[in-house]
GULUMFI-16358 format. One record per residue: residue number from 1; residue in one letter; x, y, z of N, C-alpha, C, O, CB in turn. Coordinates in steps of 0.2 Angstrom, whole numbers. Atoms other than C-alpha are relative to their C-alpha. Glycine has a CB too. Layout:
BEGIN
NUM / A / X / Y / Z / X / Y / Z / X / Y / Z / X / Y / Z / X / Y / Z
...
END
This chain:
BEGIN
1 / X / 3 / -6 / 0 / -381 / 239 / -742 / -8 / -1 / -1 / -9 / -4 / -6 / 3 / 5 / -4
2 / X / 8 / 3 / 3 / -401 / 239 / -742 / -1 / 5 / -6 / 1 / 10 / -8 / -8 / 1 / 6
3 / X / 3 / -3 / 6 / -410 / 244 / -756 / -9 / 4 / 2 / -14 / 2 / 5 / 0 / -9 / -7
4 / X / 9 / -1 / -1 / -427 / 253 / -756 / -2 / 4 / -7 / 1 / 8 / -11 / -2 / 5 / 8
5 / X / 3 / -3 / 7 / -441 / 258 / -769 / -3 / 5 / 2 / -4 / 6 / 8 / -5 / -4 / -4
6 / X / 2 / -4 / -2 / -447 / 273 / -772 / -7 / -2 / -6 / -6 / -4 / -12 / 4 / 7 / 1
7 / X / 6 / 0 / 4 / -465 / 273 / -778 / -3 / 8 / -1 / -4 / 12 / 4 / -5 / -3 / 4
8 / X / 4 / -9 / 0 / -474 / 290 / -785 / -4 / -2 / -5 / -3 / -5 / -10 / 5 / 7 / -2
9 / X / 7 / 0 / 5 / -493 / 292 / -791 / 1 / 8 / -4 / -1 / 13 / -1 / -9 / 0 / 7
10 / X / 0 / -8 / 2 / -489 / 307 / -802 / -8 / 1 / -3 / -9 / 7 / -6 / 6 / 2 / -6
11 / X / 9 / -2 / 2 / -509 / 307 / -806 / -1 / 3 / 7 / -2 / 9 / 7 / -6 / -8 / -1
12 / X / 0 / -3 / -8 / -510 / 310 / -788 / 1 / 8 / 3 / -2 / 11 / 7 / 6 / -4 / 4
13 / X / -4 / -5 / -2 / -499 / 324 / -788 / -3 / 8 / -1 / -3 / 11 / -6 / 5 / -2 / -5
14 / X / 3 / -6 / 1 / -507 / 341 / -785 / 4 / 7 / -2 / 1 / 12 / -4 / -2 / 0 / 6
15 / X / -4 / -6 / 1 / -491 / 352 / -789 / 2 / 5 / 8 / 3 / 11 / 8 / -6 / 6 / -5
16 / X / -1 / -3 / -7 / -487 / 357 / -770 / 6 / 1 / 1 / 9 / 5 / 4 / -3 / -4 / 6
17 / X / -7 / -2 / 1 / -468 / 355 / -774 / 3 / -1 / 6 / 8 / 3 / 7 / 0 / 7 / -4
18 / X / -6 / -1 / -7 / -463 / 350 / -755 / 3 / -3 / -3 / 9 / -1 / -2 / 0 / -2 / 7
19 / X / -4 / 6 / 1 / -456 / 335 / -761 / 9 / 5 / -3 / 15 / 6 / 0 / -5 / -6 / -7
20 / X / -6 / -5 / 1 / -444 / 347 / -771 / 2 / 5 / 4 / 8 / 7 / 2 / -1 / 3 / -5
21 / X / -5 / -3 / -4 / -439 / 359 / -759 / 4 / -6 / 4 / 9 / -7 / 2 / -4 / 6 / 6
22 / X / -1 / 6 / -4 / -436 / 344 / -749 / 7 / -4 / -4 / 12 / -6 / -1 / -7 / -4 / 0
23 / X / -5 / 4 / 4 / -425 / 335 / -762 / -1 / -1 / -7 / -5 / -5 / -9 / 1 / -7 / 2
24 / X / 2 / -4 / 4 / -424 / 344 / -778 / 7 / -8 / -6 / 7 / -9 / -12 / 1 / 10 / 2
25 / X / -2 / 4 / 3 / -410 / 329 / -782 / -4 / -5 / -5 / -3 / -6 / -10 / 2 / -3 / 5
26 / X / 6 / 6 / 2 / -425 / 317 / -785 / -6 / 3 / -3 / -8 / 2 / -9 / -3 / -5 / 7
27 / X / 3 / -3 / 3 / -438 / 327 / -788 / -1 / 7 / -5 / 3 / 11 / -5 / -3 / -1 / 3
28 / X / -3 / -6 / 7 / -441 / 341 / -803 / -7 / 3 / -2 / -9 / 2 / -8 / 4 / -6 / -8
29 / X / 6 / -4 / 4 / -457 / 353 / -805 / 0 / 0 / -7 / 5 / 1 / -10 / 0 / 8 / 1
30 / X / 2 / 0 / 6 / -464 / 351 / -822 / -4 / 6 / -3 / -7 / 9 / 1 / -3 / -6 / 0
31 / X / 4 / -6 / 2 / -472 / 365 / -834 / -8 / -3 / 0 / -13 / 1 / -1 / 2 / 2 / -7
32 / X / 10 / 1 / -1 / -491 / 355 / -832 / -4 / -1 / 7 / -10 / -2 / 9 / -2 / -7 / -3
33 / X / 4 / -1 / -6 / -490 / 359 / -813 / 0 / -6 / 3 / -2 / -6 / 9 / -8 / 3 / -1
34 / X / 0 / 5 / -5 / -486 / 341 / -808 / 8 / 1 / 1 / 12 / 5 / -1 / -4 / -9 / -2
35 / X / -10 / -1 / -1 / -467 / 335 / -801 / 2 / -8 / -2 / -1 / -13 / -1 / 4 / 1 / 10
36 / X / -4 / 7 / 2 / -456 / 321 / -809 / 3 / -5 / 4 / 6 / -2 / 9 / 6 / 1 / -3
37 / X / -7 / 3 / -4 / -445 / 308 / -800 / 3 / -1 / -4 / 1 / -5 / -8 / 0 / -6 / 3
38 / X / -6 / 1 / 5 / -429 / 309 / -809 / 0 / -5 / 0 / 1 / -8 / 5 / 5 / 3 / 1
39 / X / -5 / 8 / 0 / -424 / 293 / -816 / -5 / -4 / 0 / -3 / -10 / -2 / 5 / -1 / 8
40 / X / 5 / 3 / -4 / -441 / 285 / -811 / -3 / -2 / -6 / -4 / 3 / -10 / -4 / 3 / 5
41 / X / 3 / 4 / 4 / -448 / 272 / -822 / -8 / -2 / -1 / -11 / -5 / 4 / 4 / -6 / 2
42 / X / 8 / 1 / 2 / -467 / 270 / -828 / -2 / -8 / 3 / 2 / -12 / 0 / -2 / 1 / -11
43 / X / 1 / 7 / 3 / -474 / 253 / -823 / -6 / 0 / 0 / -9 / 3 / 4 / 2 / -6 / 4
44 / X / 8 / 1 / 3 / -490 / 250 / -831 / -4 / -3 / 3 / -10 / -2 / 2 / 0 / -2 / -7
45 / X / 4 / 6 / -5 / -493 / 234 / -818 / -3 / 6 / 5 / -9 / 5 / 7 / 7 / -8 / 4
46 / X / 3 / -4 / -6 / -496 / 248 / -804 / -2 / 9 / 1 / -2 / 13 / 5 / 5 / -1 / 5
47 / X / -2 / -11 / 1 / -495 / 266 / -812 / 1 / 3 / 4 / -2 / 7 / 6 / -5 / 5 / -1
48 / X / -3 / -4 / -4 / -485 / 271 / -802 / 8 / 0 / -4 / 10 / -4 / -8 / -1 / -4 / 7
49 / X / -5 / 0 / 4 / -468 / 278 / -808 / 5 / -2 / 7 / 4 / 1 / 12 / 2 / 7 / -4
50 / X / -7 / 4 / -5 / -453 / 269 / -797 / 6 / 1 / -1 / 7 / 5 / -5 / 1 / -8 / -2
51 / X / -6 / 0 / -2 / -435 / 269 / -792 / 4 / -2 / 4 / 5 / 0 / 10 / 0 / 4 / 1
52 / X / -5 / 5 / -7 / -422 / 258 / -783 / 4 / 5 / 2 / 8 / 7 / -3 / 5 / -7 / -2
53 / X / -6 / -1 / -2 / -411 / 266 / -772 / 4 / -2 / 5 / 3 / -6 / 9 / 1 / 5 / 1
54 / X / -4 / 5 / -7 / -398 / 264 / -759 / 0 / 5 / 6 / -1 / 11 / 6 / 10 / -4 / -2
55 / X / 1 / -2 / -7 / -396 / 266 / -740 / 2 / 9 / 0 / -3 / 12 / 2 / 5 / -6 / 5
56 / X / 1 / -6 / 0 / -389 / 284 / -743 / -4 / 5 / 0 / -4 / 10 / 5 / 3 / 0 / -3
57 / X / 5 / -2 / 3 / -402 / 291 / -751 / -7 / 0 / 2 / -11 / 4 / 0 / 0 / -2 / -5
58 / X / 6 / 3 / -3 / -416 / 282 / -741 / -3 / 7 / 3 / -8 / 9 / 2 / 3 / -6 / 5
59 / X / 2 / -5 / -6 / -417 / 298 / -727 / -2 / 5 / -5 / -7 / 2 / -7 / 6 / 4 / 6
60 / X / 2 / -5 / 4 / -421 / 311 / -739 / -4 / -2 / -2 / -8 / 0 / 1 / 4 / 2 / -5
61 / X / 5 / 2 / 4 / -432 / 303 / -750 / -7 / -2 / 6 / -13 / 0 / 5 / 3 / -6 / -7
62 / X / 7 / 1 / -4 / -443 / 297 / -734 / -2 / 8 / 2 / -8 / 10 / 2 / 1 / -4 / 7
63 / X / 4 / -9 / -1 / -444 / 317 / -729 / -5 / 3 / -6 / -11 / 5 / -5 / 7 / 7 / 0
64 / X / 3 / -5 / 6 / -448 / 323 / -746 / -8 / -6 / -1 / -12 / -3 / -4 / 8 / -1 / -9
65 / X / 6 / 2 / -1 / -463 / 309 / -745 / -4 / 1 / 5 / -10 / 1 / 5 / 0 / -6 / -1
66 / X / 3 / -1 / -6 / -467 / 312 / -729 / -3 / 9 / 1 / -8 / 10 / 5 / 7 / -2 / 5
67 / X / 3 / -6 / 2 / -471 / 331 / -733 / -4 / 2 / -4 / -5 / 8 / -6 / 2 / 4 / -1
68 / X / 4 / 0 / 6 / -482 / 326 / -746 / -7 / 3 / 2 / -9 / 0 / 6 / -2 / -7 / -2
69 / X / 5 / 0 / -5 / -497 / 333 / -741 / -5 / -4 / -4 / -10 / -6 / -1 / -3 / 7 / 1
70 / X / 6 / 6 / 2 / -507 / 321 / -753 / 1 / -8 / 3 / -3 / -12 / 4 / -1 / -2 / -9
71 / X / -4 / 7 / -2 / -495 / 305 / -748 / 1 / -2 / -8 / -2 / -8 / -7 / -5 / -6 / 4
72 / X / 1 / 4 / 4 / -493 / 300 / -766 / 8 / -3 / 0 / 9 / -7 / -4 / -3 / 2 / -6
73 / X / -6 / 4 / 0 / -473 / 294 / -762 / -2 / -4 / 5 / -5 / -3 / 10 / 6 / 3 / 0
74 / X / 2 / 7 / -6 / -471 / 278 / -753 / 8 / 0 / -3 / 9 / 1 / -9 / -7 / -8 / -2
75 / X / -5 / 1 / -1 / -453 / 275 / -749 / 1 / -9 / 2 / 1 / -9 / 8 / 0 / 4 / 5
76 / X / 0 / 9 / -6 / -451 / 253 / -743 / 8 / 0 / -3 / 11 / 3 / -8 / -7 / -10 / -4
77 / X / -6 / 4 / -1 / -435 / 244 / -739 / -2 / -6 / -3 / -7 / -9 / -1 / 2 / -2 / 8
78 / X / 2 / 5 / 6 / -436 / 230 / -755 / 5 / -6 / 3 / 4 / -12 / 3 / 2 / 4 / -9
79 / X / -3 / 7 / -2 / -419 / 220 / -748 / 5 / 3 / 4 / 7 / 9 / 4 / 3 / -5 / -5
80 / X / -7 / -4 / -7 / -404 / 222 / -734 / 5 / 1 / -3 / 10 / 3 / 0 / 4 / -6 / 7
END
């Protein structure tokens, strides 16, 4: 089953909250006006907060980046 990462610039993040209509699974409005990725790990090498998931999960999480209106999620296919 492939695996893919999810990347999120929560600096980036303007508070527009599609991602969360979109897939409220993964993502989560916060009280300082930005949004979380549940589950989603800090890495300090790319500041970006990260997430592996699998093929299921994939279609969703590319919509919920894909209505970003800033772009700060990035969706990739990491292995088959």
């Amino acid at each position: 089953m492939a695996k893919y990462k999810i990347s999120y610039s929560r600096e980036g993040c303007i508070g527009a909250a599609a991602c969360v209509a979109v897939n409220p699974k993964y993502y989560e409005m916060k009280d300082d006006g930005k949004v979380d990725l549940i589950g989603g790990k800090f890495n300090e090498k790319t500041k970006m907060w990260e997430i592996i998931i699998d093929e299921p999960d994939f279609q969703i999480n590319q919509e919920a980046a894909d209505v970003c209106p800033v772009l700060v999620i990035k969706v990739e296919k990491i292995e088959d």
